[in-house]
Short mmCIF file of the C-alpha atoms (twelve columns), coordinates in Angstrom:
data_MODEL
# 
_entry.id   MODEL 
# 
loop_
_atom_site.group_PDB 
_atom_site.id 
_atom_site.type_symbol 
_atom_site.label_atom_id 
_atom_site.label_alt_id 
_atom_site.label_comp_id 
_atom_site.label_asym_id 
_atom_site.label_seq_id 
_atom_site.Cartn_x 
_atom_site.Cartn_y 
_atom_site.Cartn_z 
_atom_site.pdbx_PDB_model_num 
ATOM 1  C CA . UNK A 1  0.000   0.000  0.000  1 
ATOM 2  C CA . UNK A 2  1.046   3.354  0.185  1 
ATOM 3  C CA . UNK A 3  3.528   3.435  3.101  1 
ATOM 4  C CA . UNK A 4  5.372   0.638  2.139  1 
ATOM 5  C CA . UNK A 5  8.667   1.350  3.007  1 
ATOM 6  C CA . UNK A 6  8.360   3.675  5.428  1 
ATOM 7  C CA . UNK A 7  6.569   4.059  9.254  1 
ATOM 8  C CA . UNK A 8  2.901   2.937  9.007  1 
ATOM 9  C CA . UNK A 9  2.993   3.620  13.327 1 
ATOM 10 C CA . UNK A 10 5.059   4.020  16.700 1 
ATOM 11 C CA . UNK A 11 4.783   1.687  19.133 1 
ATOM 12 C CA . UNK A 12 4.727   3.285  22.502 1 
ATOM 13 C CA . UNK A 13 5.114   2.066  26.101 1 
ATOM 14 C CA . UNK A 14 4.549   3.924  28.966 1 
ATOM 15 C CA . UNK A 15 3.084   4.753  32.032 1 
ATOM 16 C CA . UNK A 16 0.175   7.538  32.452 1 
ATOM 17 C CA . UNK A 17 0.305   10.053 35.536 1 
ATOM 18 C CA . UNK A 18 -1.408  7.555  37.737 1 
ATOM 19 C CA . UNK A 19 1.230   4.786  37.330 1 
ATOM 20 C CA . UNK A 20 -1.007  3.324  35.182 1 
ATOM 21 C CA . UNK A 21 1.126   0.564  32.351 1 
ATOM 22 C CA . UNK A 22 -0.285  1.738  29.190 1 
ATOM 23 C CA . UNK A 23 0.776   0.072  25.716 1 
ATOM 24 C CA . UNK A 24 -0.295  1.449  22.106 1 
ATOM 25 C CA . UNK A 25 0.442   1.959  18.764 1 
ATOM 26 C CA . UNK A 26 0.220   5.487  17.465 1 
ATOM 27 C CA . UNK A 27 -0.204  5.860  13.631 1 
ATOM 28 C CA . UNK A 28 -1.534  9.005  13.130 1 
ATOM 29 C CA . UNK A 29 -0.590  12.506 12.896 1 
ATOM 30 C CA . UNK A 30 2.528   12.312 10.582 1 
ATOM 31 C CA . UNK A 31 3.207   13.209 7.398  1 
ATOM 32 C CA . UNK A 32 4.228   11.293 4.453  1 
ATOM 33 C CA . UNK A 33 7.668   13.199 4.962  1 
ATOM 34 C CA . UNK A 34 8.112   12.650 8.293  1 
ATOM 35 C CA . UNK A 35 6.939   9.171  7.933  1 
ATOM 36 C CA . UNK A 36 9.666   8.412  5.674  1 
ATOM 37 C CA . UNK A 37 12.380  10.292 7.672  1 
ATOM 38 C CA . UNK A 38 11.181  8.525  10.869 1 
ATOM 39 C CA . UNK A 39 11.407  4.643  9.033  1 
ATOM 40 C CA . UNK A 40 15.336  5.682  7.709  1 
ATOM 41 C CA . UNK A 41 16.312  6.652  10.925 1 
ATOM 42 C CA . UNK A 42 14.138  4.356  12.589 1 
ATOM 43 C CA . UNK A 43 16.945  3.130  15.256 1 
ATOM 44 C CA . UNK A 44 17.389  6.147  16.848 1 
ATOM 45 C CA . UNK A 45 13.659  6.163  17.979 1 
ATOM 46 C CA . UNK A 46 14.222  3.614  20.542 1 
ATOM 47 C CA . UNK A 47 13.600  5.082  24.300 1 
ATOM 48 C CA . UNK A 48 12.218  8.893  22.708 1 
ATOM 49 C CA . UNK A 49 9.943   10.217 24.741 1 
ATOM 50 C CA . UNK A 50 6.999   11.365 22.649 1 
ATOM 51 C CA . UNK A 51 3.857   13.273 22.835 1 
ATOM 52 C CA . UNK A 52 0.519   11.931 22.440 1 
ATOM 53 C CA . UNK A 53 -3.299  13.506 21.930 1 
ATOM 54 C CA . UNK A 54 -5.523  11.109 22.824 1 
ATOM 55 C CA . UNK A 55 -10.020 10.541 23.948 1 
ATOM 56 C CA . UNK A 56 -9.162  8.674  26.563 1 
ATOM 57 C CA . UNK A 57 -7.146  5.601  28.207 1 
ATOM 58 C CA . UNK A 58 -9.317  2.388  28.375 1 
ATOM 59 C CA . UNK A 59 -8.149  -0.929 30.001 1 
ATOM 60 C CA . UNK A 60 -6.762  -3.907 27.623 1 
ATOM 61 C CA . UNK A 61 -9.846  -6.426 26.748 1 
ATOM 62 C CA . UNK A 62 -7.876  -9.539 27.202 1 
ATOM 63 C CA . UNK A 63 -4.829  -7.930 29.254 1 
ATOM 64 C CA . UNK A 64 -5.786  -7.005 32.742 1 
ATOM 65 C CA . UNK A 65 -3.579  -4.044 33.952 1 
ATOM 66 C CA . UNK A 66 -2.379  -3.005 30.957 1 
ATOM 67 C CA . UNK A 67 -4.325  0.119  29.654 1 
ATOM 68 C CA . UNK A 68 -4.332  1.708  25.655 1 
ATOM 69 C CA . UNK A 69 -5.036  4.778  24.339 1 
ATOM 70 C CA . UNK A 70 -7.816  5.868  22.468 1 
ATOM 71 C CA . UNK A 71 -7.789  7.756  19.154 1 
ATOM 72 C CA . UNK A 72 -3.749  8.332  19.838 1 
ATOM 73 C CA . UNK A 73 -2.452  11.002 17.660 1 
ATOM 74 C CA . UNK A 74 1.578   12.032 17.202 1 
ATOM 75 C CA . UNK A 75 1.924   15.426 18.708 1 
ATOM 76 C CA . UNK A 76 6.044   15.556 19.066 1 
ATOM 77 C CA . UNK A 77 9.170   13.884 20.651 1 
ATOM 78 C CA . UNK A 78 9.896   15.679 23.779 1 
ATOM 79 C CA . UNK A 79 13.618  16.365 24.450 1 
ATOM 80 C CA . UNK A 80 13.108  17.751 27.686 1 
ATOM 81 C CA . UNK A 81 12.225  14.504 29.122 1 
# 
């Protein structure tokens, strides 16, 4: 399909401001630019802190404890964290 060869999402681990383990996949919110920049240098992504919009956090169906974003949109990495 279209982004073949570069980043189709980010997958993001975390924890929310309650302590709360929460484990997505964020796919929107990038351009076809940035997505392609993102997949080439796609090593030095690892441990980034990044910025997410989101509705709201709703707990894993099959994963007790776990929680997931929904509607997650890229915002930015943060390099003040």
């Amino acid at each position: 399909g279209k982004l073949v060869g570069s980043l189709g999402a980010l997958c993001l681990e975390g924890t929310d401001n309650e302590g709360r383990k929460v484990v997505t996949n964020v796919g929107s919110g990038f351009t076809d630019a940035e997505r392609a920049n993102l997949w080439a240098n796609r090593a030095s992504l690892v441990g980034r802190v990044v910025e997410v919009q989101y509705q709201e956090i709703t707990e894993a169906q099959n994963t007790p404890g776990i929680y997931s974003l929904r509607f997650p949109t890229f915002k930015r990495f943060r390099n003040d964290k």
